[in-house]
N, C-alpha and C positions, 0 to 999 in steps of 0.2 A: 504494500500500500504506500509506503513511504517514499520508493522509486517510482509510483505514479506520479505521486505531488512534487518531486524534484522536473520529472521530464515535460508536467504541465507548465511548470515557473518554465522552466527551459523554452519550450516551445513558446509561452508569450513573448519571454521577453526578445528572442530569434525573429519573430514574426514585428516585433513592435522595433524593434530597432533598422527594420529598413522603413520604417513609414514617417512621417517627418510632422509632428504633432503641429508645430507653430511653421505659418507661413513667411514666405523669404518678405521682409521689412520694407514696403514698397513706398515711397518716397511719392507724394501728393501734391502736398503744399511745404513752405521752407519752414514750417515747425516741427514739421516729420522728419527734417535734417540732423540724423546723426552724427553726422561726419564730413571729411573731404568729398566724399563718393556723395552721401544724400544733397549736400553742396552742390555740387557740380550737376546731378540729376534733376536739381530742382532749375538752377540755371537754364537749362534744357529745354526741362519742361515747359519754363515761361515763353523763352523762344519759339517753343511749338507753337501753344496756345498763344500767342501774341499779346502775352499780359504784360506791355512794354512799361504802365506806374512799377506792376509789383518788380521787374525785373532790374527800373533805375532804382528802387527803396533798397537793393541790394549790391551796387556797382557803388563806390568808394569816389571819393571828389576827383581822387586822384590816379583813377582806376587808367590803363597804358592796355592797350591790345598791340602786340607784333606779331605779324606773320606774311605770307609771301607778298602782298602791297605795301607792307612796309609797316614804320610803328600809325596808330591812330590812340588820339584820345577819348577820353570817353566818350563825349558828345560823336566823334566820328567814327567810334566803335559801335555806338548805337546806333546807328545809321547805318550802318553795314550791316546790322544784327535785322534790320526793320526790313532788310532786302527779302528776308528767309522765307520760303512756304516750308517748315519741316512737316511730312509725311509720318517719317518717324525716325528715332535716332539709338546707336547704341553704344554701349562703351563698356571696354575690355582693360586686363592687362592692368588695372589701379593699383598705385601703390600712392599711399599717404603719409605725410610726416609731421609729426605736429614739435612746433619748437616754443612754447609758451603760448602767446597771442595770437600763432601765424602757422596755419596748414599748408605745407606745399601739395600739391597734387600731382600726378602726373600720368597717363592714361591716353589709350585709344578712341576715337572717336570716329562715326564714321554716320554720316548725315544722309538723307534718303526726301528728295523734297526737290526746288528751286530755289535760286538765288536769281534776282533780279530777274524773274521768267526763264532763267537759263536752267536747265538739269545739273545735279549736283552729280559727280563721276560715282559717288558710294564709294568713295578708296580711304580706307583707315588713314586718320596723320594721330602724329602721339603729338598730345596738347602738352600745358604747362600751364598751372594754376597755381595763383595765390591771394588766400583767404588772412583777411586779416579779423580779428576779435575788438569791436569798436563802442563804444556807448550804444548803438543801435541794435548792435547783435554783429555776427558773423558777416562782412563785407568783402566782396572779390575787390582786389586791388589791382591784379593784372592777370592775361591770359594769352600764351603765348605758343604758338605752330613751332615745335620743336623739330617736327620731319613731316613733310608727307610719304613716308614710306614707315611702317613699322620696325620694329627691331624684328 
Protein backbone atom coordinates (compact mmCIF):
# COMPACT_ATOMS: atom_id res chain seq x y z
CA UNK A 1 0.00 0.00 0.00
CA UNK A 2 2.68 2.33 0.93
CA UNK A 3 4.45 1.90 -2.70
CA UNK A 4 1.11 2.87 -4.13
CA UNK A 5 1.18 6.31 -2.26
CA UNK A 6 4.91 6.90 -3.15
CA UNK A 7 4.22 6.03 -7.05
CA UNK A 8 0.83 8.23 -6.85
CA UNK A 9 3.02 11.40 -5.33
CA UNK A 10 5.46 10.22 -8.03
CA UNK A 11 3.31 10.26 -10.88
CA UNK A 12 1.78 13.85 -9.91
CA UNK A 13 4.40 15.60 -9.32
CA UNK A 14 6.08 13.92 -13.08
CA UNK A 15 2.86 14.92 -14.60
CA UNK A 16 2.65 18.51 -12.97
CA UNK A 17 6.16 19.43 -13.41
CA UNK A 18 5.93 19.68 -17.28
CA UNK A 19 2.71 21.89 -17.14
CA UNK A 20 3.51 25.44 -16.38
CA UNK A 21 0.95 26.76 -13.53
CA UNK A 22 1.42 30.73 -13.82
CA UNK A 23 1.49 32.28 -17.38
CA UNK A 24 4.72 33.97 -19.07
CA UNK A 25 4.22 37.96 -17.48
CA UNK A 26 2.93 39.78 -20.44
CA UNK A 27 3.62 43.34 -20.56
CA UNK A 28 0.36 45.61 -21.32
CA UNK A 29 0.71 48.98 -20.12
CA UNK A 30 4.25 50.52 -18.51
CA UNK A 31 3.05 49.57 -14.97
CA UNK A 32 3.38 45.90 -15.91
CA UNK A 33 7.11 46.88 -16.44
CA UNK A 34 9.27 44.73 -14.61
CA UNK A 35 12.39 45.23 -16.02
CA UNK A 36 14.60 46.26 -19.01
CA UNK A 37 12.61 43.69 -21.22
CA UNK A 38 8.95 44.93 -19.95
CA UNK A 39 10.62 48.60 -20.68
CA UNK A 40 11.48 48.14 -23.83
CA UNK A 41 8.14 45.85 -24.64
CA UNK A 42 6.05 48.46 -23.44
CA UNK A 43 8.18 51.03 -25.77
CA UNK A 44 6.91 48.99 -28.57
CA UNK A 45 3.87 48.45 -27.79
CA UNK A 46 3.05 52.35 -27.79
CA UNK A 47 4.66 52.49 -31.19
CA UNK A 48 2.21 49.86 -32.35
CA UNK A 49 -0.75 51.29 -30.85
CA UNK A 50 0.29 54.94 -31.71
CA UNK A 51 -0.14 56.05 -28.07
CA UNK A 52 2.44 58.85 -29.18
CA UNK A 53 1.25 61.29 -25.17
CA UNK A 54 1.93 57.90 -23.38
CA UNK A 55 5.00 57.17 -25.25
CA UNK A 56 6.64 61.02 -24.83
CA UNK A 57 5.53 60.67 -20.64
CA UNK A 58 8.35 58.00 -21.13
CA UNK A 59 11.22 59.47 -23.47
CA UNK A 60 13.77 61.74 -21.17
CA UNK A 61 14.26 65.64 -22.02
CA UNK A 62 17.24 64.53 -23.07
CA UNK A 63 16.59 61.30 -24.71
CA UNK A 64 19.51 60.85 -28.23
CA UNK A 65 18.34 58.10 -30.95
CA UNK A 66 21.57 56.85 -33.27
CA UNK A 67 21.26 54.78 -35.95
CA UNK A 68 21.89 54.31 -39.62
CA UNK A 69 20.57 58.33 -40.41
CA UNK A 70 22.47 59.36 -38.04
CA UNK A 71 22.16 60.77 -34.21
CA UNK A 72 18.38 62.47 -33.82
CA UNK A 73 16.88 64.15 -30.88
CA UNK A 74 14.19 63.44 -29.26
CA UNK A 75 11.65 65.62 -30.94
CA UNK A 76 13.30 64.00 -34.29
CA UNK A 77 13.22 60.65 -32.81
CA UNK A 78 9.77 61.09 -32.56
CA UNK A 79 9.20 61.97 -35.77
CA UNK A 80 10.66 59.05 -37.08
CA UNK A 81 8.88 56.96 -34.53
CA UNK A 82 5.34 58.61 -35.81
CA UNK A 83 6.53 57.25 -39.44
CA UNK A 84 5.77 53.48 -38.18
CA UNK A 85 2.42 51.35 -39.05
CA UNK A 86 3.89 48.26 -36.67
CA UNK A 87 1.84 45.03 -37.65
CA UNK A 88 3.68 43.44 -35.08
CA UNK A 89 7.19 43.31 -33.52
CA UNK A 90 9.58 40.90 -31.63
CA UNK A 91 12.57 40.78 -29.62
CA UNK A 92 15.04 38.07 -28.86
CA UNK A 93 18.50 37.53 -27.49
CA UNK A 94 17.96 40.20 -24.18
CA UNK A 95 20.26 40.72 -21.81
CA UNK A 96 19.95 43.55 -19.07
CA UNK A 97 22.10 45.24 -16.65
CA UNK A 98 21.19 47.33 -14.16
CA UNK A 99 23.87 49.79 -12.49
CA UNK A 100 21.91 51.73 -9.77
CA UNK A 101 19.42 54.37 -11.50
CA UNK A 102 20.37 53.10 -15.02
CA UNK A 103 19.30 49.73 -17.15
CA UNK A 104 21.32 49.05 -20.17
CA UNK A 105 19.49 46.84 -22.59
CA UNK A 106 20.60 45.24 -25.34
CA UNK A 107 18.46 42.97 -27.75
CA UNK A 108 17.19 41.89 -31.16
CA UNK A 109 14.54 43.41 -32.65
CA UNK A 110 12.83 42.83 -35.68
CA UNK A 111 9.62 45.15 -36.98
CA UNK A 112 6.82 43.78 -39.36
CA UNK A 113 4.74 46.83 -40.52
CA UNK A 114 5.78 50.29 -42.65
CA UNK A 115 7.62 53.13 -42.33
CA UNK A 116 6.70 56.19 -44.09
CA UNK A 117 4.25 53.71 -46.54
CA UNK A 118 7.51 51.84 -47.38
CA UNK A 119 7.78 47.84 -46.00
CA UNK A 120 9.87 47.37 -43.40
CA UNK A 121 12.77 44.28 -44.68
CA UNK A 122 11.65 42.20 -41.12
CA UNK A 123 15.74 41.73 -40.62
CA UNK A 124 16.60 41.42 -36.88
CA UNK A 125 19.24 44.75 -35.90
CA UNK A 126 20.49 44.25 -32.05
CA UNK A 127 19.37 47.62 -30.41
CA UNK A 128 20.88 49.49 -27.40
CA UNK A 129 18.81 50.91 -24.68
CA UNK A 130 19.15 53.19 -21.98
CA UNK A 131 16.63 53.57 -19.04
CA UNK A 132 17.22 55.87 -16.77
CA UNK A 133 15.33 55.90 -12.98
CA UNK A 134 13.89 59.72 -12.77
CA UNK A 135 11.23 61.52 -10.23
CA UNK A 136 8.77 60.27 -12.83
CA UNK A 137 9.53 56.79 -12.95
CA UNK A 138 11.79 54.65 -15.32
CA UNK A 139 12.62 57.18 -18.48
CA UNK A 140 14.42 55.97 -21.84
CA UNK A 141 17.24 58.33 -22.40
CA UNK A 142 18.78 56.81 -25.45
CA UNK A 143 18.31 54.18 -28.07
CA UNK A 144 20.71 53.17 -30.24
CA UNK A 145 21.14 50.45 -33.84
CA UNK A 146 24.18 48.62 -32.65
CA UNK A 147 24.07 46.27 -36.02
CA UNK A 148 21.80 45.59 -38.56
CA UNK A 149 22.82 42.07 -38.62
CA UNK A 150 22.77 39.88 -35.42
CA UNK A 151 25.41 38.23 -33.76
Amino acid sequence: MRNLGVGLLLGTILALSGCTLWSEHTVQHWQDATGGEGLERSFWNEVQSKNWTELERHLGGNYMYTGPEGRLDRQAALDRLRQFDLKEFSMGDMQVELNTETLVVTYTLTLRGTRAGQPLRGTPVRLLAIWQRQKAGWMAIAHSIVSTQPD
